[in-house]
PDB file of N, CA, C and O in Angstrom:
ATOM      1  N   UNK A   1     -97.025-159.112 -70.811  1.00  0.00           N
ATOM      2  CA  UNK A   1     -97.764-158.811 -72.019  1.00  0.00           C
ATOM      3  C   UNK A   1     -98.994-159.721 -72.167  1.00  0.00           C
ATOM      4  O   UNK A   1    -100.103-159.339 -72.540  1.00  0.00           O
ATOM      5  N   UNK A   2     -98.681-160.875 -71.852  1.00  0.00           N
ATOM      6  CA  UNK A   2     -99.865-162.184 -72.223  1.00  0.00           C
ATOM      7  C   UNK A   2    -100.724-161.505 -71.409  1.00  0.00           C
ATOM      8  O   UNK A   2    -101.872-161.215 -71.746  1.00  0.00           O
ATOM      9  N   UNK A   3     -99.866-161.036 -69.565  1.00  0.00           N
ATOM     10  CA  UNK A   3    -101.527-161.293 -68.379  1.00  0.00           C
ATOM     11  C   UNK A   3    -101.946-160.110 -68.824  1.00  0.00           C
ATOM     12  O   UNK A   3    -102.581-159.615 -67.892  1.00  0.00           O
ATOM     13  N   UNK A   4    -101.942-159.332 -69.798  1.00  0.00           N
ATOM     14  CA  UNK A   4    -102.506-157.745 -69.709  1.00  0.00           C
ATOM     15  C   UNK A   4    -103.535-158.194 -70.811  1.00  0.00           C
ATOM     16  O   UNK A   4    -104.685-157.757 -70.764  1.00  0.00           O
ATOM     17  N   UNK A   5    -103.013-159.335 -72.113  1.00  0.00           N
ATOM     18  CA  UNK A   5    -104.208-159.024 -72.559  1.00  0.00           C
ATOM     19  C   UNK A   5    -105.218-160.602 -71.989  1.00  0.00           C
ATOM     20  O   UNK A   5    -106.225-160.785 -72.674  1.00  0.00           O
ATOM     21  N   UNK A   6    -105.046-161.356 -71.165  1.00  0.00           N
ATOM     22  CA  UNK A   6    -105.845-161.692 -70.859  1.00  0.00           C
ATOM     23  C   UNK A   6    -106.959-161.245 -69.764  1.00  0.00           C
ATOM     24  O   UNK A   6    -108.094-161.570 -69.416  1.00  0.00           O
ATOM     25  N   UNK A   7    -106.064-160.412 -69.469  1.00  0.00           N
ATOM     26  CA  UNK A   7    -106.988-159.276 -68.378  1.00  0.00           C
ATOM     27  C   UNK A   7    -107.990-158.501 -68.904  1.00  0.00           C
ATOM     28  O   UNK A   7    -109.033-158.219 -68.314  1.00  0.00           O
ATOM     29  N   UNK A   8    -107.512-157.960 -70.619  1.00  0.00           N
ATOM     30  CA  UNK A   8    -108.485-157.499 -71.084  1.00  0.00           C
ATOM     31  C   UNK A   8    -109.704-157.696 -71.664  1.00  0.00           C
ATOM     32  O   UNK A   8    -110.717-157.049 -71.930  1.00  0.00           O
ATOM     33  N   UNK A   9    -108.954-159.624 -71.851  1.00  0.00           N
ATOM     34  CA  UNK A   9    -110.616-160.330 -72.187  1.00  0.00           C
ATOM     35  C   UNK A   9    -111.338-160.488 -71.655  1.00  0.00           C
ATOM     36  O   UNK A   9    -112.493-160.381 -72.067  1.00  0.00           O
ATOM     37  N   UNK A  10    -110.945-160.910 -70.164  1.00  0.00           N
ATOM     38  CA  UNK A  10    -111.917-161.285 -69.241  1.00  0.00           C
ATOM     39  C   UNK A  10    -112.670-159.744 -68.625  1.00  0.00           C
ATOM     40  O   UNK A  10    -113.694-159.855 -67.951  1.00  0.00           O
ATOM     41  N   UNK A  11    -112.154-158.496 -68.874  1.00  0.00           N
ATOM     42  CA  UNK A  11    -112.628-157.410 -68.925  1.00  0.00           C
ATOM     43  C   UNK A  11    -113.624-157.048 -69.865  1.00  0.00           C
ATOM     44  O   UNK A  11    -114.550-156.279 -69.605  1.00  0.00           O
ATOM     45  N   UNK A  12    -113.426-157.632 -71.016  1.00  0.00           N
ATOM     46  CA  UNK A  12    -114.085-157.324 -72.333  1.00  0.00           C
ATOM     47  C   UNK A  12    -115.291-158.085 -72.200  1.00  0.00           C
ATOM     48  O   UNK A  12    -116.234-157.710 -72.896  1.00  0.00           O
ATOM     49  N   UNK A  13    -115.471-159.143 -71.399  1.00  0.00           N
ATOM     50  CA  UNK A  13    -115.955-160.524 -71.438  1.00  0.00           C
ATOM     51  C   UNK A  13    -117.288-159.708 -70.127  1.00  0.00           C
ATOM     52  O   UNK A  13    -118.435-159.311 -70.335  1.00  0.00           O
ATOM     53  N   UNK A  14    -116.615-159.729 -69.083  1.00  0.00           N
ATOM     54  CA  UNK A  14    -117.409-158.335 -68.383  1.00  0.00           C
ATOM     55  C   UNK A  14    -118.201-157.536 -68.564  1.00  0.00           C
ATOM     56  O   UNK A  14    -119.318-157.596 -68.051  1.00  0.00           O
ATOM     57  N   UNK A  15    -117.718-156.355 -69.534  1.00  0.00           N
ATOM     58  CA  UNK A  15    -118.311-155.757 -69.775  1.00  0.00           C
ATOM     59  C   UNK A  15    -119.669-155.865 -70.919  1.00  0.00           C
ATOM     60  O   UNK A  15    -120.481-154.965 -71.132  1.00  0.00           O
ATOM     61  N   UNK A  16    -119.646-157.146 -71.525  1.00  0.00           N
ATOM     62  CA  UNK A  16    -120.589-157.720 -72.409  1.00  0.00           C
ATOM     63  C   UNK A  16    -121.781-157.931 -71.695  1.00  0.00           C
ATOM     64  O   UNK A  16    -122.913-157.843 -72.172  1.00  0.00           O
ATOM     65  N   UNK A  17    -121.509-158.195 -70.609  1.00  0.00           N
ATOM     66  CA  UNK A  17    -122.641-159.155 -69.103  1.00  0.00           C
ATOM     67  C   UNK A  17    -123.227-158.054 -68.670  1.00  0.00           C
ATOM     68  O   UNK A  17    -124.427-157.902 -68.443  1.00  0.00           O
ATOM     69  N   UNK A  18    -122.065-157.012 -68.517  1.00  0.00           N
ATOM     70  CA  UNK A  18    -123.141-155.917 -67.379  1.00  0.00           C
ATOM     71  C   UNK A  18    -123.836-154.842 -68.677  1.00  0.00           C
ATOM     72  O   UNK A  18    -124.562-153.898 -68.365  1.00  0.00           O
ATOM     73  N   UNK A  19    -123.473-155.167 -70.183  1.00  0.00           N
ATOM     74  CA  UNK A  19    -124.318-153.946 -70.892  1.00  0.00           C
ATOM     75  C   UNK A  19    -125.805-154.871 -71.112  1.00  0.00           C
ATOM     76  O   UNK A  19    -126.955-154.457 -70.973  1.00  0.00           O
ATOM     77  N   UNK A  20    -125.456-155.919 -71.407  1.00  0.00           N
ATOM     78  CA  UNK A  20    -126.429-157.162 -71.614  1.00  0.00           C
ATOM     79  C   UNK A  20    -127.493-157.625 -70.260  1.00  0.00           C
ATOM     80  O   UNK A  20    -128.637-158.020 -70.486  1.00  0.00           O
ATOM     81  N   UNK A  21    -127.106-157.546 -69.278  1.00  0.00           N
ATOM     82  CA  UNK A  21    -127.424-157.799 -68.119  1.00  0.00           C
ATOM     83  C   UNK A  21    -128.788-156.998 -67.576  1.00  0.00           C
ATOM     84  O   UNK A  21    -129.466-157.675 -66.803  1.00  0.00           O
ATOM     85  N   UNK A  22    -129.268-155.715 -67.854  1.00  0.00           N
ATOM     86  CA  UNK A  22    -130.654-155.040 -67.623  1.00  0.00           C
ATOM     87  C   UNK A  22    -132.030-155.982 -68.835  1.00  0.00           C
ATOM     88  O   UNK A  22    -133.102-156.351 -68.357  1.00  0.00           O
ATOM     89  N   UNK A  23    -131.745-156.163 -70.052  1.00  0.00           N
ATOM     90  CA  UNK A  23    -132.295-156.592 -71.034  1.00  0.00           C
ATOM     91  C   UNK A  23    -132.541-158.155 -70.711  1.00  0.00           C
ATOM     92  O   UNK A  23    -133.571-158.783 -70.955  1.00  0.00           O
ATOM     93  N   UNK A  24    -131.406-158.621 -70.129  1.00  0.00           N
ATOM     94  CA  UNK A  24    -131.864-160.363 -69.906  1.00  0.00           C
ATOM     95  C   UNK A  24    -132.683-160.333 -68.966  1.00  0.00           C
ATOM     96  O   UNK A  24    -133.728-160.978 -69.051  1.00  0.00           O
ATOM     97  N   UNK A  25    -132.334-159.440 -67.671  1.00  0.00           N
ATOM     98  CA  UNK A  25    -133.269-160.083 -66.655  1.00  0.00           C
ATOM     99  C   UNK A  25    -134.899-159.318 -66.826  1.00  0.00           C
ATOM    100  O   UNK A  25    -135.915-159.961 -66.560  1.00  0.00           O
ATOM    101  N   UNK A  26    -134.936-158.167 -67.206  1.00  0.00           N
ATOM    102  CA  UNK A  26    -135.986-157.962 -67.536  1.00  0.00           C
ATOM    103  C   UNK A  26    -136.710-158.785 -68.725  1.00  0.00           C
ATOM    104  O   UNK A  26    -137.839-159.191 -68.448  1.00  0.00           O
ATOM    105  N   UNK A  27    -136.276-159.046 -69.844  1.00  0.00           N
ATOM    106  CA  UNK A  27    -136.933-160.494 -70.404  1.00  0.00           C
ATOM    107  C   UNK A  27    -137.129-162.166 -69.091  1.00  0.00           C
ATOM    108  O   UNK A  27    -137.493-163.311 -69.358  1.00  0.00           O
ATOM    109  N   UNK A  28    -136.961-161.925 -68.569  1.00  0.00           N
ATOM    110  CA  UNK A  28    -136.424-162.829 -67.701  1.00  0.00           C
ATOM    111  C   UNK A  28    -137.798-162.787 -66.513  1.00  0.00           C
ATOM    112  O   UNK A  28    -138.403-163.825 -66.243  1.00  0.00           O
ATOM    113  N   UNK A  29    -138.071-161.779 -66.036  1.00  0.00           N
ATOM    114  CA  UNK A  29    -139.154-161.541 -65.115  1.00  0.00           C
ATOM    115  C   UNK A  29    -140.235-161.135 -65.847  1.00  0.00           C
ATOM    116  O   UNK A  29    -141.265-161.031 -65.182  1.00  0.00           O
ATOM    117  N   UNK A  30    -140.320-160.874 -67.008  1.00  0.00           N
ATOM    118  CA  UNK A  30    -141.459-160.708 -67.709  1.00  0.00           C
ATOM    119  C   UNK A  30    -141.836-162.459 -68.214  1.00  0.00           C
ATOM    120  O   UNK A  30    -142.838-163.136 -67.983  1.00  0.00           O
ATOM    121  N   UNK A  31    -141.192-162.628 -68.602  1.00  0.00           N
ATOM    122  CA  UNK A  31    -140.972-164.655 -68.999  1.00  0.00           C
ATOM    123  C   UNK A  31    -141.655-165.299 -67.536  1.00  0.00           C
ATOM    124  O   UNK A  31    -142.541-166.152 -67.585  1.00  0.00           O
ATOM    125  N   UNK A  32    -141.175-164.826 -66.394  1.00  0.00           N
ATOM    126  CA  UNK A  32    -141.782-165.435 -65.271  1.00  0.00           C
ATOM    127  C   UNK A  32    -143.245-165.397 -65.437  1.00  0.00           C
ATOM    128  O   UNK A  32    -144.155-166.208 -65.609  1.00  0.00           O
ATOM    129  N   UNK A  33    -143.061-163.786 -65.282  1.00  0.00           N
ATOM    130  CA  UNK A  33    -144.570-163.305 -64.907  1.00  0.00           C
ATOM    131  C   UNK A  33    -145.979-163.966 -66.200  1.00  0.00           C
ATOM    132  O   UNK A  33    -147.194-164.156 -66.141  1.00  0.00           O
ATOM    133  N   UNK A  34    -145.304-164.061 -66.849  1.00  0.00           N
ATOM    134  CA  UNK A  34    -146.741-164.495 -67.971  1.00  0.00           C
ATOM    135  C   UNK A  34    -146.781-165.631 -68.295  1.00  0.00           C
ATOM    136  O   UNK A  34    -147.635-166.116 -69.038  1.00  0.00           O
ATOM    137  N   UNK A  35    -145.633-166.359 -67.655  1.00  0.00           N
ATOM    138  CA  UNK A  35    -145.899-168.240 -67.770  1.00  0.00           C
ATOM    139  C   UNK A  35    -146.866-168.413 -66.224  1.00  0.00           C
ATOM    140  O   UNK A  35    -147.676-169.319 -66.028  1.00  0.00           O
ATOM    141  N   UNK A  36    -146.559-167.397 -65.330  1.00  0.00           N
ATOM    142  CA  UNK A  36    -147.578-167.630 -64.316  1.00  0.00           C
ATOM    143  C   UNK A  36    -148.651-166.968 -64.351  1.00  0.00           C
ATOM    144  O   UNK A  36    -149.415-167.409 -63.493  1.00  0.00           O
ATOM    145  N   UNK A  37    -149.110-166.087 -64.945  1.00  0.00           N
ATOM    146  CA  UNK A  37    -150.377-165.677 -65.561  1.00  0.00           C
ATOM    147  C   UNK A  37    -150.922-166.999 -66.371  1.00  0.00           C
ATOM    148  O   UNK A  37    -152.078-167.368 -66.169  1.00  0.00           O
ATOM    149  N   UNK A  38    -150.065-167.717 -67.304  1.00  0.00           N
ATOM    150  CA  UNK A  38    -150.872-168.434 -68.116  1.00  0.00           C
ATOM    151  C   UNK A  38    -150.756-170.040 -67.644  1.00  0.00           C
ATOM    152  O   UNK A  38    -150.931-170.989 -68.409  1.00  0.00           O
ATOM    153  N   UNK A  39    -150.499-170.117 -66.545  1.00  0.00           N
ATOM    154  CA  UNK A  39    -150.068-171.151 -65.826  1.00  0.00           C
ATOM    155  C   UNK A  39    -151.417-171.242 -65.047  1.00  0.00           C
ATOM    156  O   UNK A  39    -151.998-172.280 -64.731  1.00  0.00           O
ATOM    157  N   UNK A  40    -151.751-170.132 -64.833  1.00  0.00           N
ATOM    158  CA  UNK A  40    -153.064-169.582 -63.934  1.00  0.00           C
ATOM    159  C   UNK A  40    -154.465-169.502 -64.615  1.00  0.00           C
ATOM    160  O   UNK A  40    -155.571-169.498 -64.075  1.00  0.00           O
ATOM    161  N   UNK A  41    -154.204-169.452 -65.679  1.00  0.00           N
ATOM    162  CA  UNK A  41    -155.550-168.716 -66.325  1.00  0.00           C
ATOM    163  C   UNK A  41    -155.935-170.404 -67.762  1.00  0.00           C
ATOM    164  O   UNK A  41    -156.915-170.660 -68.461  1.00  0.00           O
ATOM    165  N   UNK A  42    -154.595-171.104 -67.574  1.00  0.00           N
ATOM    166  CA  UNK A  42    -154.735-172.126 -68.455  1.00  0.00           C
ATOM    167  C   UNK A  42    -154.757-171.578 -70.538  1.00  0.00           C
ATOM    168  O   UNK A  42    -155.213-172.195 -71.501  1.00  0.00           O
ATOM    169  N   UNK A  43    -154.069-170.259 -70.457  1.00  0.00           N
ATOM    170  CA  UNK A  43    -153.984-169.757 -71.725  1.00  0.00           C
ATOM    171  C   UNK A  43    -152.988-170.344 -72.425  1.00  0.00           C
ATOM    172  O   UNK A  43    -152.031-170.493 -71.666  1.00  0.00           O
ATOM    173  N   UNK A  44    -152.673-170.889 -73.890  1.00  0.00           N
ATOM    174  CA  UNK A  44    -151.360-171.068 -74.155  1.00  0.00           C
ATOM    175  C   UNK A  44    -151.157-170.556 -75.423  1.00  0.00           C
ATOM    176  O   UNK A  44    -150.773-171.226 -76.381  1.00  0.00           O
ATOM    177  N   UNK A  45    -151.404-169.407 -75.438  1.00  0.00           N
ATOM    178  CA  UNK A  45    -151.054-168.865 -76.617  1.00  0.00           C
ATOM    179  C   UNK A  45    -149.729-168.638 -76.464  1.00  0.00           C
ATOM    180  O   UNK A  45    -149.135-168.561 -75.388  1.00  0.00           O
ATOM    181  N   UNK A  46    -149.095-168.492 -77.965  1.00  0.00           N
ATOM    182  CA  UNK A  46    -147.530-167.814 -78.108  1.00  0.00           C
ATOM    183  C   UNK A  46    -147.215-166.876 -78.156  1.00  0.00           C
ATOM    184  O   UNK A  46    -146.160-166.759 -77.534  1.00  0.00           O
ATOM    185  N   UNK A  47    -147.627-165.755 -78.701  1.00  0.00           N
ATOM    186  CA  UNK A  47    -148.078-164.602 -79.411  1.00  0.00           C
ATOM    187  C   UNK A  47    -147.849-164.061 -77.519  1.00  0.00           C
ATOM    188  O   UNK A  47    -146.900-163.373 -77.140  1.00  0.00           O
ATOM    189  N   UNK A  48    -148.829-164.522 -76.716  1.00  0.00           N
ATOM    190  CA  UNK A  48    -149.142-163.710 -75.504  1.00  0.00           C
ATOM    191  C   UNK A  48    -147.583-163.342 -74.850  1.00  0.00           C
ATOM    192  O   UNK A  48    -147.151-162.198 -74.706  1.00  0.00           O
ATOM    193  N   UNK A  49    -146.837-164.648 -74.485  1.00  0.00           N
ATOM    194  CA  UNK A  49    -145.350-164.650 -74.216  1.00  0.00           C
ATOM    195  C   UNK A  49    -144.325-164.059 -74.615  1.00  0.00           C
ATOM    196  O   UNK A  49    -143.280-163.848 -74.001  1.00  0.00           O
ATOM    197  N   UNK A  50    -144.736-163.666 -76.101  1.00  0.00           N
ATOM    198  CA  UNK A  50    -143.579-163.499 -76.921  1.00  0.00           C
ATOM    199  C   UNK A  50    -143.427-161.537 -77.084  1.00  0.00           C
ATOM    200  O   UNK A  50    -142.490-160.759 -76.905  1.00  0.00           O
ATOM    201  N   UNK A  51    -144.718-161.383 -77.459  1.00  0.00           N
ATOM    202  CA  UNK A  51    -144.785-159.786 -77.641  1.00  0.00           C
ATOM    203  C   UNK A  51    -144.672-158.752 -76.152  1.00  0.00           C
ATOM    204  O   UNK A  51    -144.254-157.595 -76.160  1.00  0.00           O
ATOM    205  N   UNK A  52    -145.003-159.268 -75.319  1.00  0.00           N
ATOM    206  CA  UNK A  52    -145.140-158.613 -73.422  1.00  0.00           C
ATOM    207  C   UNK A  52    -143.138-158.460 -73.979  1.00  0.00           C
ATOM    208  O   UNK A  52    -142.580-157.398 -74.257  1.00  0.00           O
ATOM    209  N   UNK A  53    -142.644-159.514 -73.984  1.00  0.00           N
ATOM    210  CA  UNK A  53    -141.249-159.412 -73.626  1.00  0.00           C
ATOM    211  C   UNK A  53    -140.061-158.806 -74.261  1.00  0.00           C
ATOM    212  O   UNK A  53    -139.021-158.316 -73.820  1.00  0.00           O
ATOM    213  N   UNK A  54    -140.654-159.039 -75.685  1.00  0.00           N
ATOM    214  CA  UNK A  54    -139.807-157.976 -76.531  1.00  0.00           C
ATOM    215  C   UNK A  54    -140.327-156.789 -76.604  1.00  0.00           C
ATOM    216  O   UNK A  54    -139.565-155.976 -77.128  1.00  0.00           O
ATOM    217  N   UNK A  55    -141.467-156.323 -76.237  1.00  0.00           N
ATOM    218  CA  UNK A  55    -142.090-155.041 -76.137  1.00  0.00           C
ATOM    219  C   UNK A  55    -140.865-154.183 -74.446  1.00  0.00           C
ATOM    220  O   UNK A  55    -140.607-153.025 -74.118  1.00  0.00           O
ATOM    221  N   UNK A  56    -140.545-155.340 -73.966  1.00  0.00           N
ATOM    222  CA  UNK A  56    -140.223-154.503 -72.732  1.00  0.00           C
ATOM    223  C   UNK A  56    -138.599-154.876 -72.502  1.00  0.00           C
ATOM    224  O   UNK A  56    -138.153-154.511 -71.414  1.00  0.00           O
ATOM    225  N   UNK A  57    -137.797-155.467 -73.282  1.00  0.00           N
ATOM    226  CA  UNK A  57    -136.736-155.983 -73.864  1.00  0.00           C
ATOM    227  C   UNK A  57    -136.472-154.111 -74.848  1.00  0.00           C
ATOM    228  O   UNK A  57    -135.488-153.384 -74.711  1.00  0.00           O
ATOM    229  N   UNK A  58    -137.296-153.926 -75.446  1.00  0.00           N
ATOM    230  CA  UNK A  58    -136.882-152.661 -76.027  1.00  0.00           C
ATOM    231  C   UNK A  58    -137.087-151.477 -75.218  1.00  0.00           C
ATOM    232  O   UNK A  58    -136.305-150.589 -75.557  1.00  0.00           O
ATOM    233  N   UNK A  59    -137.872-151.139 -74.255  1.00  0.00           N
ATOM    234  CA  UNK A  59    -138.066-150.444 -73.477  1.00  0.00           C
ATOM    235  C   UNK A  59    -136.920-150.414 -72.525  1.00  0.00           C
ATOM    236  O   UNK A  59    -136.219-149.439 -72.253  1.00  0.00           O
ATOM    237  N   UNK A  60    -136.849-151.411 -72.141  1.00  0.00           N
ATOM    238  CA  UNK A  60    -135.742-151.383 -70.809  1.00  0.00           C
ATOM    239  C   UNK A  60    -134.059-151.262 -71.827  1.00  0.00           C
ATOM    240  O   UNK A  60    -133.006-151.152 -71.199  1.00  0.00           O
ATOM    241  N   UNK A  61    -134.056-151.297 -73.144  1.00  0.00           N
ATOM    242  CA  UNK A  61    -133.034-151.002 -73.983  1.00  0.00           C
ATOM    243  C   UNK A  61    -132.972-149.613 -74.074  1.00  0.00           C
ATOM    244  O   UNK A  61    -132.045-148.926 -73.644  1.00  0.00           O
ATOM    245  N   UNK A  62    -133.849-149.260 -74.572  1.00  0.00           N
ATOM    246  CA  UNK A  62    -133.663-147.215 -74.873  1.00  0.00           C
ATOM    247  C   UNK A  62    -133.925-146.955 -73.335  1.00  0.00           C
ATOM    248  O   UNK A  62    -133.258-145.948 -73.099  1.00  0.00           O
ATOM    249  N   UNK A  63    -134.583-147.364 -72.115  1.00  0.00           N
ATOM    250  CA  UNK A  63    -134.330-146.468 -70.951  1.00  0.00           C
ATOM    251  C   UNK A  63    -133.001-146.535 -70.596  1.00  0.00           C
ATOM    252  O   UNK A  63    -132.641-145.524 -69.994  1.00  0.00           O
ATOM    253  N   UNK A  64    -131.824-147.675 -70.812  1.00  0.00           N
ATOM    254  CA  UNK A  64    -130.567-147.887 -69.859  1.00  0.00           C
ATOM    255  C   UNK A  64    -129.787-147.263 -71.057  1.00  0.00           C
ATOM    256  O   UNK A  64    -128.788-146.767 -70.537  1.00  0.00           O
ATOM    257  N   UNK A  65    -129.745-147.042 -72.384  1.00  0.00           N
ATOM    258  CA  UNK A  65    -129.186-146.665 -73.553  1.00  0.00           C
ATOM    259  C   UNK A  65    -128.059-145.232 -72.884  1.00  0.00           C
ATOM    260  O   UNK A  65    -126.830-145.177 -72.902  1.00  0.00           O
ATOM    261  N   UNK A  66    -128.799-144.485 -72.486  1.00  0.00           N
ATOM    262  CA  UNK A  66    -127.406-143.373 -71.601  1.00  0.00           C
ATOM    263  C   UNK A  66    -126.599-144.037 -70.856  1.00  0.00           C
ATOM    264  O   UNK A  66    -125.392-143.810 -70.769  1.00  0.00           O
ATOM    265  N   UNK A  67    -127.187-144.870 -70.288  1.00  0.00           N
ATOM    266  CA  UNK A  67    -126.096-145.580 -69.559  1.00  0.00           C
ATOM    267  C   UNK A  67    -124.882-146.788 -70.212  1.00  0.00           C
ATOM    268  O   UNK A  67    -123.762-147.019 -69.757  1.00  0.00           O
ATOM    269  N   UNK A  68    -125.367-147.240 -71.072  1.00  0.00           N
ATOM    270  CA  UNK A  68    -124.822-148.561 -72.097  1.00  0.00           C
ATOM    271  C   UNK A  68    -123.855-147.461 -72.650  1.00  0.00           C
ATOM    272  O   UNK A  68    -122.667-147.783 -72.630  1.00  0.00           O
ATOM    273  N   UNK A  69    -124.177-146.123 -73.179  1.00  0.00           N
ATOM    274  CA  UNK A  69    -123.368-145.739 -73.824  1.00  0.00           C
ATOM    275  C   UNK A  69    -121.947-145.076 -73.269  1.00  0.00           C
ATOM    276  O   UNK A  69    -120.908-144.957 -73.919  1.00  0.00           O
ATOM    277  N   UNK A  70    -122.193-144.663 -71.841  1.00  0.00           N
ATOM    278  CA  UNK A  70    -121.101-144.313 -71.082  1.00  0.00           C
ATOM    279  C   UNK A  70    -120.255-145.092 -70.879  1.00  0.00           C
ATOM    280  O   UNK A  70    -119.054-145.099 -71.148  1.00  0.00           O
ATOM    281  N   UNK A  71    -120.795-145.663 -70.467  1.00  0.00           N
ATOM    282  CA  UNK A  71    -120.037-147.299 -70.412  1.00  0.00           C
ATOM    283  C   UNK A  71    -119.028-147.831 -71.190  1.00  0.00           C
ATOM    284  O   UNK A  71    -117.864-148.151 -70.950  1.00  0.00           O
ATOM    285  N   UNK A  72    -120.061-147.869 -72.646  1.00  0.00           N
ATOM    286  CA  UNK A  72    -119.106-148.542 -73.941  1.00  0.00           C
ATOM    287  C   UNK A  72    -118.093-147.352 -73.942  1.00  0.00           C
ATOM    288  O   UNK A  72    -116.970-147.858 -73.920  1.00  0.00           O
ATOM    289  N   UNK A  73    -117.988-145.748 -73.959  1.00  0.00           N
ATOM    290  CA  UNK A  73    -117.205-145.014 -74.621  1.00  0.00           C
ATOM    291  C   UNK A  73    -115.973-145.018 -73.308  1.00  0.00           C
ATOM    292  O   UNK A  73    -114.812-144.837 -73.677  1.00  0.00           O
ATOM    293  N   UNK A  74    -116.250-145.238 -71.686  1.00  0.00           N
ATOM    294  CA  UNK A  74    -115.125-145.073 -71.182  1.00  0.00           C
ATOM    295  C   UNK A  74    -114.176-146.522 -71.212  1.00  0.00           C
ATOM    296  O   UNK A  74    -113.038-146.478 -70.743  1.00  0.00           O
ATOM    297  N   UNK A  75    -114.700-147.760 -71.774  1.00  0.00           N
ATOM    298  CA  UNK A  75    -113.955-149.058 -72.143  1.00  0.00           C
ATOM    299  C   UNK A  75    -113.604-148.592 -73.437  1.00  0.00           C
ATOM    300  O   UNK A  75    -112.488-149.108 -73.497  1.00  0.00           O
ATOM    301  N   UNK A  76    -113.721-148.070 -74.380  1.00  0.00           N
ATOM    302  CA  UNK A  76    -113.092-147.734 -75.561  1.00  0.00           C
ATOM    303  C   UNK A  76    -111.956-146.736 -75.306  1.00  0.00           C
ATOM    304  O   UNK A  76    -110.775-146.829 -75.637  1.00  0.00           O
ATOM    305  N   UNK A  77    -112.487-145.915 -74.746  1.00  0.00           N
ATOM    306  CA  UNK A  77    -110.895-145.035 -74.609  1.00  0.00           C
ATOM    307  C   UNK A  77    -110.064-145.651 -73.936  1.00  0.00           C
ATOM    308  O   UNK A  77    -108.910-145.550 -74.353  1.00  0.00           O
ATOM    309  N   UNK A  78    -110.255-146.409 -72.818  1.00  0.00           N
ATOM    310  CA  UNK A  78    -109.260-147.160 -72.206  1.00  0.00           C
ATOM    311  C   UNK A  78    -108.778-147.910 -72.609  1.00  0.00           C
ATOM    312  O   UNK A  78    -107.654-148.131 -72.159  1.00  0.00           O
ATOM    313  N   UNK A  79    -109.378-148.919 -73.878  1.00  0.00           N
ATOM    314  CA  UNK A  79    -108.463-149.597 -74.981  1.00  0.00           C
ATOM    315  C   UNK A  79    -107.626-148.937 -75.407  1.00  0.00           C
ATOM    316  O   UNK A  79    -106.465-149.287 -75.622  1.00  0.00           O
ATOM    317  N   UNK A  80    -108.322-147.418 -75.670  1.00  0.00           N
ATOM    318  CA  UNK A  80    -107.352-146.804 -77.157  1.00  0.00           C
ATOM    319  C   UNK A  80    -106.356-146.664 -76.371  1.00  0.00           C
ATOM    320  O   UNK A  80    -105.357-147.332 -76.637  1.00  0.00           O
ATOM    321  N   UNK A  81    -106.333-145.902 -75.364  1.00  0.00           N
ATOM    322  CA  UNK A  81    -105.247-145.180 -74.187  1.00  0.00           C
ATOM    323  C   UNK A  81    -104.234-146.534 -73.830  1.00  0.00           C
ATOM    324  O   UNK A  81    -103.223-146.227 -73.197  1.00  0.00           O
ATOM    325  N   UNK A  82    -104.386-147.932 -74.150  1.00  0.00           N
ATOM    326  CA  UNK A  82    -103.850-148.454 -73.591  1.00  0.00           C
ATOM    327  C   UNK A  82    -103.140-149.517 -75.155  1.00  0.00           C
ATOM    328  O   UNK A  82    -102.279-150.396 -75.108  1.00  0.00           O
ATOM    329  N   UNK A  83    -103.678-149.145 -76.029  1.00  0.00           N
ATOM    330  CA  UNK A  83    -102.685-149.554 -77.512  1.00  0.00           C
ATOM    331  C   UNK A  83    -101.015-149.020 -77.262  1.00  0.00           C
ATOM    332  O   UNK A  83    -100.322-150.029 -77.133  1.00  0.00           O
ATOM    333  N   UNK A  84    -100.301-147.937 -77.173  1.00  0.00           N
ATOM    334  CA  UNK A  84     -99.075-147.749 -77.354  1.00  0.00           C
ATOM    335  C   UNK A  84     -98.864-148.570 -76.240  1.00  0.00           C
ATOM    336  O   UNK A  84     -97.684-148.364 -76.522  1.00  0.00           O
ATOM    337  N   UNK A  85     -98.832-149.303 -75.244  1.00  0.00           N
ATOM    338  CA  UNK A  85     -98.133-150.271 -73.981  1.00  0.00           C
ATOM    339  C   UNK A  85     -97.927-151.295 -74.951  1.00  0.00           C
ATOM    340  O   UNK A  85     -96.782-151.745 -74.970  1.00  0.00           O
ATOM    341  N   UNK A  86     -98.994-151.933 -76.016  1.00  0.00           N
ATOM    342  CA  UNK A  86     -98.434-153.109 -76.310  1.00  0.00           C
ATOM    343  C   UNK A  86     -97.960-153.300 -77.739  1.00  0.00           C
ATOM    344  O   UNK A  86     -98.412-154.288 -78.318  1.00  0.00           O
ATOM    345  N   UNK A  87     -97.204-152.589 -78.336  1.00  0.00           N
ATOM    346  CA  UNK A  87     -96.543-152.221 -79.019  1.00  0.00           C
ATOM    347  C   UNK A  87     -95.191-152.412 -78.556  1.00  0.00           C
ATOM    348  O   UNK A  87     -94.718-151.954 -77.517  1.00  0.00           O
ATOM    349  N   UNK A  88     -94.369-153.426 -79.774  1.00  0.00           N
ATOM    350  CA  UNK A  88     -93.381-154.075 -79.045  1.00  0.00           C
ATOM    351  C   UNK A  88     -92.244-153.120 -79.249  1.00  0.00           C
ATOM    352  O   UNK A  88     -91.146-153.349 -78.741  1.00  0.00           O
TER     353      UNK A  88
END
């Protein structure tokens, strides 16, 4: 009973990383790319860093969004499907 639901945290724990995981690294290579643009060009505005990344932080959110959502709904049924096992 314990290893099933610690199986499910570290499952749960998982699946947080890989819905999260398109959005970080694309903030992540956009963060590269314009500290070396402004690394280059000697710019230091904030504004420049900040808007590129959440502009594409939301983009790369609604493009993977079909996918995030398949995702979340076949780990939800497999919770639900898997409530009467631990029921004592």
């Amino acid at each position: 009973m314990e290893a099933k639901l610690i199986g499910l945290g570290v499952e749960t724990f998982k699946m947080a990383l890989y819905l999260a995981m398109p959005m970080l690294m694309a903030g992540l290579i956009a963060g590269l790319a314009i500290s070396i643009f402004q690394a280059t060009t000697q710019i230091n505005e904030q504004t420049l860093s900040f808007v590129p990344k959440i502009l594409l932080v939301i983009v790369v959110a609604i493009l993977t969004m079909p996918w995030m959502m398949n995702m979340m709904i076949e780990f939800t049924t497999k919770i639900i499907t898997m409530i009467p096992t631990f029921i004592f």
